[in-house]
N, C-alpha and C positions, 0 to 999 in steps of 0.2 A: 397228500396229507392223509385221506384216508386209509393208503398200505401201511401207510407209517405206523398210522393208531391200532392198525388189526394187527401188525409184527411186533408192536411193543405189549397189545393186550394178548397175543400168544405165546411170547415170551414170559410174562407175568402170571398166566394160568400154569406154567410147567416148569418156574423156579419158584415154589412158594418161599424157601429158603431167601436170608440176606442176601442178595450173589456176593457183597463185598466181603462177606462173614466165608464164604465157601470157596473164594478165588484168591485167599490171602495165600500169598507165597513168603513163607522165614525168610530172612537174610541167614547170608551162610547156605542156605540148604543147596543141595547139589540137585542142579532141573535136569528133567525130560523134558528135551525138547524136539519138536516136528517142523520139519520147513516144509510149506509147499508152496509150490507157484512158479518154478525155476523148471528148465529141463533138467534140470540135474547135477552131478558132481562127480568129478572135477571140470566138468562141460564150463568152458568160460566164453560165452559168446556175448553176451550184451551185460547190464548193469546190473541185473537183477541177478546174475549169475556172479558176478563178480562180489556182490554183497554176501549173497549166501558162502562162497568159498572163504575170503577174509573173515566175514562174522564166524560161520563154524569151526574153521579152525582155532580161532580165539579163544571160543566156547569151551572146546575140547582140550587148549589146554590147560582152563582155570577147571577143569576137571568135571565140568557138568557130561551128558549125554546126551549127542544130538543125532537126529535120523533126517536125512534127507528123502525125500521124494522123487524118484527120478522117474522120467519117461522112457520106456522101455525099448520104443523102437528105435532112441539115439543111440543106444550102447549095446555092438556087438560082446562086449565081454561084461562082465557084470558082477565086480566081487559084491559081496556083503558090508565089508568094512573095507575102508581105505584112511588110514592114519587117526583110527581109534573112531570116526564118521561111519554112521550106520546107514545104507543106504538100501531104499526099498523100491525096487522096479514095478512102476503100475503101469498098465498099458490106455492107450487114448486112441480114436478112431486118426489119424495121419490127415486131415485137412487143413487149409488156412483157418477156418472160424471152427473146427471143432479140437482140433487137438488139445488146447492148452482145457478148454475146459471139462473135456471125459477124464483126460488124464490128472487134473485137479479132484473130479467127482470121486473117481478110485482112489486115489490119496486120500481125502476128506474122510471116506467111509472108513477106509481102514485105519487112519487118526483117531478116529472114534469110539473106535473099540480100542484100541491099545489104553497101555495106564502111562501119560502121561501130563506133564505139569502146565504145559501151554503151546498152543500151535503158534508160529510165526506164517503168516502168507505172505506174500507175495506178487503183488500184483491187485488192482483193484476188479479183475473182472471178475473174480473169487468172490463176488461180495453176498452172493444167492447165497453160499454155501455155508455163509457163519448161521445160517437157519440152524444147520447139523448139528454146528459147535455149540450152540445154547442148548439144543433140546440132549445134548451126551455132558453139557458141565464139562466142557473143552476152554481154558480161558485162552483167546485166540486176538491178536497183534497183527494188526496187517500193515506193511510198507507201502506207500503209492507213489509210483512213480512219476506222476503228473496227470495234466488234463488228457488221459488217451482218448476221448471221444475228439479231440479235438486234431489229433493229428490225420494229416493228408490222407494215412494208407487207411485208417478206418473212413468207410462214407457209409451211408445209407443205414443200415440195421443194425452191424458194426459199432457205428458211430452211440444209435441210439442202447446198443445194450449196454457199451461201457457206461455212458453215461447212468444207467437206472443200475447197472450193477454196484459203480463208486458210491452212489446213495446208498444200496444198499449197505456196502458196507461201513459208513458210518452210522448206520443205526444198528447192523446186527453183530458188530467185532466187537471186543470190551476197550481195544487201546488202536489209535492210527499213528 
């Protein structure tokens, strides 16, 4: 309870702004948008990858812009675009417990600086990183896939970081 109140009372010192007044998005308008959380695209290997292929191609054809995040050391070849899909190689340290989340960290920062209208995540062990997304005015959407603390292949420290990272990200994303 206490992180809760020192991330909501840091959050509230560096959005003096309404956030609902600064994160309105027009209907009609055409988004930028960022996925991260996935190895990538056209990488179809579990569900989170299959969401982001279906969802952006959808995106791209109602004519918005979307940029994937891909993991650099899955893809010997690497266009830039593939079927109007903007796609950005960031590299991650190749472990079982680090990859997903260096390779998120480089995503994140460089989300951050771009000008766009909302991040999509994916994945709840992202949830550290909606820190970024507040303090850059990123309105940021994460998918959860489920209880992953709960599953067999995490144990131990695993276990315990999804767990305090899904918290997190219900307190630091703006939508689950």
């Amino acid at each position: 309870k206490m992180l809760r109140k020192l991330l909501i009372m840091f959050v509230k010192i560096f959005h003096k702004n309404n956030l609902k007044e600064k994160y309105w998005i027009q209907l009609g308008k055409k988004l930028k948008i960022a996925i991260i959380g996935s190895r990538g695209y056209p990488y179809v290997y579990s569900g989170y990858e299959t969401l982001v292929k279906e969802l952006s191609e959808r995106m791209v054809k109602k004519g918005h812009h979307v940029r994937i995040y891909c993991h650099r050391t899955l893809f010997k070849n690497r266009p830039k675009n593939i079927g109007g899909i903007e796609l950005v190689y960031t590299p991650s340290f190749e472990t079982k417990f680090l990859s997903q989340l260096t390779n998120s960290f480089f995503s994140f920062i460089h989300a951050c600086f771009s000008n766009l209208d909302l991040v999509l995540v994916v994945n709840s062990a992202n949830g550290p990183f909606g820190l970024l997304t507040k303090l850059f005015g990123k309105r940021t959407y994460v998918n959860v896939d489920g209880l992953e603390w709960k599953r067999p292949k995490w144990k131990g420290i695993g276990s315990i970081y999804f767990k305090v990272a899904s918290k997190l990200a219900t307190i630091l994303f703006d939508e689950i």
